[in-house]
N, C-alpha and C positions, 0 to 999 in steps of 0.2 A: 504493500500500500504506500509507503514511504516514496520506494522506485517510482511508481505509478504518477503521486506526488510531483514530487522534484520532475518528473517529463514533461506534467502539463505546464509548471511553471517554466520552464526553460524555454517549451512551444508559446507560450505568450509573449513572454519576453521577443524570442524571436518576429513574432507576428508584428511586435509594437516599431519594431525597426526598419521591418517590408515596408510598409502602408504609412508611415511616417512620412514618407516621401510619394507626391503623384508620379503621375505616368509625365514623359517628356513633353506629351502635348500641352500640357497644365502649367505649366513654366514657360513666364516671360523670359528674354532675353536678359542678360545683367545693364542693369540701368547707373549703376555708380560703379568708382574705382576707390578703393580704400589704400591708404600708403602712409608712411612716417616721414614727418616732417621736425625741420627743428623750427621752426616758426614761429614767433612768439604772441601768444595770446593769453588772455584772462579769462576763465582760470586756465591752468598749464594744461598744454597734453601736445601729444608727438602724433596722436590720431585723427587722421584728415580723411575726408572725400573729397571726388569729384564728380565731374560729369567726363563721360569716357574721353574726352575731347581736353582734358587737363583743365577745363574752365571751370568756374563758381567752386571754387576751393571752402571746404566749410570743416570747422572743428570740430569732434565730436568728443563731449566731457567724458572724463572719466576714464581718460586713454593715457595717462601717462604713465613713463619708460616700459610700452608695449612692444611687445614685434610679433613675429608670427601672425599677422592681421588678415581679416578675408570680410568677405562681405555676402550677405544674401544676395539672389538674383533681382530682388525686389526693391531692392539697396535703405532696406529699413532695418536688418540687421547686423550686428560686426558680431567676430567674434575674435579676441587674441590670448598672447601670454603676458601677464606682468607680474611680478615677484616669483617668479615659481611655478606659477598657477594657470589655471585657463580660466577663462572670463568670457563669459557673451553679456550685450548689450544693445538694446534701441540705439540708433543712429543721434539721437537726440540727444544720451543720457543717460536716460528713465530704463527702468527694470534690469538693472544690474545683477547680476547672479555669479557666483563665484563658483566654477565647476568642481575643480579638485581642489584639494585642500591640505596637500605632504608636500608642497615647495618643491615636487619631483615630475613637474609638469615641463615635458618639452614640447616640439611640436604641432601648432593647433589650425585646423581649419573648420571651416563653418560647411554647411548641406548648403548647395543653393535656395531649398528651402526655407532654412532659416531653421528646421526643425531639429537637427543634427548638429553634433560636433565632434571631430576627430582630434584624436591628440595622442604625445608617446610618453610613457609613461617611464622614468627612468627607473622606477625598483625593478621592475622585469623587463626593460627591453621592448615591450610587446606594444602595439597602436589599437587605442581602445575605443570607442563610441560610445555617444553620454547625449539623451535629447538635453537640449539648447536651456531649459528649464532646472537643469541639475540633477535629474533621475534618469536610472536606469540604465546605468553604464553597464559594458559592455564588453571583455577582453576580446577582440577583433582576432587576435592572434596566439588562441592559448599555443597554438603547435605553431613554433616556427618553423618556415619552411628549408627545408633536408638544405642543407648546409650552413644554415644563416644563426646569426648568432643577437639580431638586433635588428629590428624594423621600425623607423624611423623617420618617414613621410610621405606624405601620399594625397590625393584628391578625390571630391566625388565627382559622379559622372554628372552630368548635365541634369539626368533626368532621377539620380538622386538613388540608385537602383543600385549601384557599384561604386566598389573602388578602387584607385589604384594605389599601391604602395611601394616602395625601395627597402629594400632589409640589406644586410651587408655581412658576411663570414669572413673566414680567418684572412681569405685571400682574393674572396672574389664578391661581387653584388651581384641585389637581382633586383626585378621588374616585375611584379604580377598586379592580379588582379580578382577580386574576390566581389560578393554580392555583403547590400551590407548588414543583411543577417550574421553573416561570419561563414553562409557557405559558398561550393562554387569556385574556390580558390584555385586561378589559374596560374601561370608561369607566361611572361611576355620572352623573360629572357634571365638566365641565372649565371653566363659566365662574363659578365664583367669585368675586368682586374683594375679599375680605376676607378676614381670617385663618383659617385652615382646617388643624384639626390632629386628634389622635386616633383617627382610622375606626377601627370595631369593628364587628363583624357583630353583629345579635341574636340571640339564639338559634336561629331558624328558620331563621337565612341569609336572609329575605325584606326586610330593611330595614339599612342603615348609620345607626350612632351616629358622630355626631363634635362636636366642640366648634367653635363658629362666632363670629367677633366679630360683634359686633353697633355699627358705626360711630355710629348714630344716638342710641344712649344710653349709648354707650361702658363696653361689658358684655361678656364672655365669655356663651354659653350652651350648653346643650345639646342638640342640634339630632337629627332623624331625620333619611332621606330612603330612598325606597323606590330600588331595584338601579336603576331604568328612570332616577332622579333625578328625578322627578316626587314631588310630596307632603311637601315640604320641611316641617317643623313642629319649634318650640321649646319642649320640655320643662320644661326646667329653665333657670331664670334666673339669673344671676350667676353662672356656673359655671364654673371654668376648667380640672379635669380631671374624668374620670369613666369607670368601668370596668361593663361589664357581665359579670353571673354570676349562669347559671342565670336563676329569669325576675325577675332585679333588677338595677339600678342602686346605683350605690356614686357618691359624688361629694364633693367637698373646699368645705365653707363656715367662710369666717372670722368666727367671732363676737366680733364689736367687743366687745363686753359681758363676756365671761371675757378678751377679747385671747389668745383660742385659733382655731388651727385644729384643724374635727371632721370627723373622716367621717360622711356621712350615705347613707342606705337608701331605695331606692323602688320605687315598680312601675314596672313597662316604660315608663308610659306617662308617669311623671314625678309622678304622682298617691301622697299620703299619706307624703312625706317626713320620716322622722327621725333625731336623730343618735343616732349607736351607740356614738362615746367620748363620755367626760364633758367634754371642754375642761377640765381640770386641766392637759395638757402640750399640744403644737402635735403632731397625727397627721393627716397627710397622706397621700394615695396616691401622690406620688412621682411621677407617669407625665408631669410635665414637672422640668424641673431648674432 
């Protein structure tokens, strides 16, 4: 009876994390860009939106010494890390919730819904899921996958269904992808031997973005690679974080020349890139720390 027990509760749980999230057609496109700024305003914070287009720059309370930032599709919620910790919040402010609570918070992305949050958890290694409200977490990764020793960043998928994650072993990375139940866990690609961070689905779900070292000219870049991991290709050069929204890239270059950092804008395919702050103050996307 016990067994019996413990099933159903684990089937609900699961249930409560399928259906958490609509189906892709039920999801706007992402209507804001969230990023760290040093900028100075009253009261303090390093947490900014915009409109995709880097214009009407607006503060959002309650975001100071954040990183790890993401934003709902609907651009009414954030979610980041500050102290330790994961944190979701209204864009405004208002309804603050503090996720975790052991200062052993790495990692944190938001559901395009707003309903979800992802984040890694450092006493285990493993990337967990927690609705946006502070209940119902979730260890994503009790088993890590056959060689890896730590899983450590990842996205959801557009329509909120999947994720994708980067784990890392003694000597090599991987790339998969899982449902955000916790089952369905696929393999994009598992022999990596360099640094491998970021996964992000593209819009279609047909290809992963992630950021790849590149040892030979000792560069970060921005890398594709199609589900099957086949078709490996680098976009963007010298790049060391980058987010996709809607059918663009967003990505962090330091310009020697103002001794700013700027966010900058592209197509999918890495083609026509420009920056969309001015390099007056350091604006970063945040999504490493």
């Amino acid at each position: 009876m016990k067994t019996h027990t413990t099933l159903l509760a684990v089937l609900a749980l699961a249930m409560s994390f399928s259906t958490a999230c609509g189906d892709s057609h039920s999801l706007a496109p992402f209507k804001q860009l969230v990023f760290y700024s040093n900028r100075v305003v009253n009261p303090a914070t390093n947490l900014f939106t915009s409109n995709l287009d880097g214009t009407n720059v607006t503060p959002v309370p309650g975001g100071a010494h954040s990183y790890y930032m993401s934003i709902s599709s609907d651009g009414k919620k954030v979610a980041f890390y500050a102290s330790g910790d994961a944190w979701a919040e209204n864009v405004d402010g208002t309804g603050l919730v503090q996720l975790t609570n052991d200062s052993e918070t790495n990692f944190v992305r938001i559901s395009p819904d707003g309903k979800l949050v992802m984040y890694e958890e450092r006493n285990d290694d493993h990337l967990h899921v927690i609705h946006s409200d502070g209940t119902a977490d979730m260890d994503l990764t009790p088993a890590l996958p056959s060689g890896m020793t730590e899983c450590f960043s990842g996205a959801f998928s557009l329509d909120g269904k999947q994720i994708t994650f980067v784990c890392s072993g003694l000597t090599n990375y991987g790339i998969y992808t899982i449902k955000v139940d916790g089952t369905g866990q696929a393999t994009v690609t598992n022999s990596r031997t360099v640094w491998t961070d970021l996964a992000q689905f593209s819009p279609d779900g047909k290809k992963i973005y992630f950021i790849g070292y590149d040892s030979t000219n000792d560069v970060y870049n921005l890398e594709s690679i199609n589900l099957d991991g086949s078709g490996d290709a680098v976009l963007v050069s010298d790049c060391y974080e980058a987010l996709v929204e809607n059918p663009s890239l967003y990505y962090t270059v330091f310009n020697s020349t103002l001794n700013h950092y700027q966010i900058y804008k592209a197509n999918l395919d890495g083609t026509h890139g420009a920056a969309i702050t001015d390099g007056a103050q350091d604006d970063y996307l945040a999504l490493e720390q």
